[in-house]
C-alpha positions in Angstrom: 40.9 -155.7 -162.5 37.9 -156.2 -160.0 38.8 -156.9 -156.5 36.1 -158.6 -154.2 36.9 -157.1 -150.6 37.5 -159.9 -147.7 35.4 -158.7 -145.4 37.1 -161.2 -142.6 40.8 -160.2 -143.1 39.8 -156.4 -143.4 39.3 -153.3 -140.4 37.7 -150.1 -141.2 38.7 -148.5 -137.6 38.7 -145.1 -135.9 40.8 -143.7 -132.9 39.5 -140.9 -130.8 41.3 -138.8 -128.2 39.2 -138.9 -124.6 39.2 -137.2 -121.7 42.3 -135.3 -122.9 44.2 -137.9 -121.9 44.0 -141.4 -123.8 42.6 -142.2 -127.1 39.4 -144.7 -127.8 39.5 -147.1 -130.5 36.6 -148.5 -132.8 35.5 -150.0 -135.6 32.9 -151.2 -138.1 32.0 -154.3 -138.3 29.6 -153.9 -141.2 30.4 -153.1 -144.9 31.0 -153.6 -148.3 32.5 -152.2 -151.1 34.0 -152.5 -154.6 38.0 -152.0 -155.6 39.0 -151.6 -159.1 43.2 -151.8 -159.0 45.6 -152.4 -161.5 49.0 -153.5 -159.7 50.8 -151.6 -163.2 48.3 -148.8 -163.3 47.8 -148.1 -159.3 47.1 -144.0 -160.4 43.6 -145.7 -162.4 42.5 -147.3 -158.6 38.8 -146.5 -157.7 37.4 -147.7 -154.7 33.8 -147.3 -152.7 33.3 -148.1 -149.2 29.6 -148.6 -148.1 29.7 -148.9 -143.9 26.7 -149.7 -141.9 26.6 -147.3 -139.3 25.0 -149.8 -136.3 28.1 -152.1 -136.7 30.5 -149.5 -134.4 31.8 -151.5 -131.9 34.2 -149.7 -129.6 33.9 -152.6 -127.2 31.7 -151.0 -124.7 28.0 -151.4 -125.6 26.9 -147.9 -123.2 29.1 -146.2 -125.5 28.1 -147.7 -129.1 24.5 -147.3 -128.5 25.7 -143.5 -127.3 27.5 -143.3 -130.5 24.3 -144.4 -132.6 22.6 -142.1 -131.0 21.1 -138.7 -132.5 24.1 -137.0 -130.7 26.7 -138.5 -132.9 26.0 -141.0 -135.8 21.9 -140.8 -135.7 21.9 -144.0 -137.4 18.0 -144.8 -137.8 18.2 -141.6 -140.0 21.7 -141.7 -141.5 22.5 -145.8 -141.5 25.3 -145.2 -144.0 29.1 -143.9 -144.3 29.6 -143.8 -147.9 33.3 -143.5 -149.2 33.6 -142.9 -153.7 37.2 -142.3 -154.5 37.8 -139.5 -156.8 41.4 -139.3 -157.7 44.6 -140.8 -156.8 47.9 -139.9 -157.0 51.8 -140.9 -156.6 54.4 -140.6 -154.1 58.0 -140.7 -154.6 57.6 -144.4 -152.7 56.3 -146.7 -155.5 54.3 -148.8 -152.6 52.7 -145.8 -151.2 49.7 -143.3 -153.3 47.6 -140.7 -151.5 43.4 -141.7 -152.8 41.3 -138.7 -152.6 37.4 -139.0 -152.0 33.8 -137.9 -150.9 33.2 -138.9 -147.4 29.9 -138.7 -146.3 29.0 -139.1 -143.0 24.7 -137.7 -141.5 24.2 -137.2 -145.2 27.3 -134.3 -145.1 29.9 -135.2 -148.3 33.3 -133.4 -147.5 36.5 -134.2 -149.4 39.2 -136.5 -147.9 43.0 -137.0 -148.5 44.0 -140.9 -147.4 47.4 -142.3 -147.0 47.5 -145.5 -149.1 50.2 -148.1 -148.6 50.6 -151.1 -150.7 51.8 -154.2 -147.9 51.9 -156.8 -151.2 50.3 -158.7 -153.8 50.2 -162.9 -153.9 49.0 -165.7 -153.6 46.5 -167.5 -151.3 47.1 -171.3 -150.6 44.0 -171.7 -152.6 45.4 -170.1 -155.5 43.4 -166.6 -155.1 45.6 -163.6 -155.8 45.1 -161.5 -153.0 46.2 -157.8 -152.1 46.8 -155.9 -148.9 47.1 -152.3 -148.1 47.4 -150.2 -144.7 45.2 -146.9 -145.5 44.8 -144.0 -142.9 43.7 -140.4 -142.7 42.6 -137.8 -140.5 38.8 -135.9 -140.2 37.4 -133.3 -138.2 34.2 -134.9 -136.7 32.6 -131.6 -136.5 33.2 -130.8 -140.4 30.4 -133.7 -140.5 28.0 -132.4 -138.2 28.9 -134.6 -135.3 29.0 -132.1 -132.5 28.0 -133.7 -129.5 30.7 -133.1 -126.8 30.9 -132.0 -122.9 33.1 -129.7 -121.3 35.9 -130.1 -118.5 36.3 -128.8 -115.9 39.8 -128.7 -115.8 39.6 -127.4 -119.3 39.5 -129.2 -123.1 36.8 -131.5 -123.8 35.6 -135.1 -123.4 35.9 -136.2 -127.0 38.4 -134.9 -129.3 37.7 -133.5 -132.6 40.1 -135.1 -134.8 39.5 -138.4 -136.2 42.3 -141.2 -137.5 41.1 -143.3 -140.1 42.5 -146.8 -139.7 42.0 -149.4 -142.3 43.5 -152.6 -143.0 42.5 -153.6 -146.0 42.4 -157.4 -148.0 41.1 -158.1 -151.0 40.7 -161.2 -153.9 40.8 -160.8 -157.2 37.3 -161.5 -158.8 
């Protein structure tokens, strides 16, 4: 079954650590994508992400146009995240998978593992049958050529290399 994805009930975030000390959170606010998911068949899911790249908002606009920038993102060259699921498979909870995929990030595809859990299946008061999941995962920023970082003086470094995936994702039935 296609799934159209609602693009205003959905959140393709990211946390950060900074400074050491506290994390920063973001998110896209740009994207689109196609779901194929069959609430019997679950292990037959495919999904694609496209993200537009000059959509990050992490609430501070000094720091999104830093994160645009060629020392992170570079989006006038690279204006796309692209997400294509590859396999998926079962857990011994029947409302959580794992979803393997190519993430590619500055035009560098590396594999990724995401935790997919299924939040329900119903219907709208408009008589849509939606679906909702809670998906995360972990990258290392650096494994996608995103490098840019300072030293501190008191040791460790202003950005953190891991990165927490954070999507809440809705979706209609087409």
């Amino acid at each position: 079954m296609n799934w159209q994805i609602d693009s205003s009930h959905t959140r393709i975030g990211f946390k950060v650590r900074h400074l050491m000390v506290s994390n920063v959170r973001g998110q896209f606010d740009q994207f689109s994508g196609a779901v194929v998911y069959d609430p019997a068949q679950p292990l037959a899911t495919q999904v694609s992400f496209k993200i537009d790249v000059a959509s990050v908002n992490t609430q501070n606009e000094q720091r999104n146009a830093h994160l645009k920038s060629p020392d992170f993102f570079d989006a006038a060259n690279y204006p796309e995240i692209l997400f294509t699921s590859t396999q998926v498979g079962d857990t011994a909870d029947e409302d959580e998978f794992w979803l393997d995929g190519a993430l590619t990030i500055r035009g560098i595809t590396r594999p990724v593992r995401l935790k997919v859990e299924r939040n329900g299946i119903g219907k709208s008061p408009w008589g849509q049958t939606v679906a909702g999941f809670d998906i995360e995962g972990e990258i290392n920023r650096t494994d996608f050529g995103l490098d840019w970082n300072v030293a501190l003086e008191t040791g460790g470094f202003l950005v953190g290399e891991k990165i927490k995936l954070e999507i809440q994702l809705e979706m209609i039935a087409a």
